[in-house]
Phi, psi and omega in degrees: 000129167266128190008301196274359201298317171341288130009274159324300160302341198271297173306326184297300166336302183257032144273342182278355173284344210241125192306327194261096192311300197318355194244020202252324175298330209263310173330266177327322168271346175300311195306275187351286183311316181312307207270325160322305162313298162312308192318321196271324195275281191316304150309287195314352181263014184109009193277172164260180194262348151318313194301320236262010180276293213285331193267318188299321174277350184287298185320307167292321189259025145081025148323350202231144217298274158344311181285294204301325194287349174281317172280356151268009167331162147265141183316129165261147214265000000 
């Protein structure tokens, strides 16, 4: 299996959420970039680069401590 399949599967799953097919490409590639990045900033702080998946993605699925307390705000109108 290669590194990135995880990844992958993972922008494939929440682009198939998204209604508007034209917007699923731009969509994916942002998604690419985002968990790439943390991913590589998680490593450079010493992570290994298995650990350093679960955290890049945790941040988008509103897992992290920071992400829950933001979605339970209230909206402002």
């Amino acid at each position: 299996m290669n590194k990135y399949d995880d990844i992958k599967r993972y922008i494939t799953t929440v682009c198939e959420h998204i209604r508007w097919k034209k917007a699923r490409l731009t969509a994916a590639d942002g998604l690419e970039t985002h968990i790439l990045d943390q991913r590589g900033a998680l490593i450079l702080t010493g992570m290994e680069s298995d650990a350093a998946k679960a955290p890049s993605t945790a941040s988008l699925t509103g897992r992290t401590p920071r992400t829950k307390a933001a979605l339970r705000r209230p909206k402002r109108a």
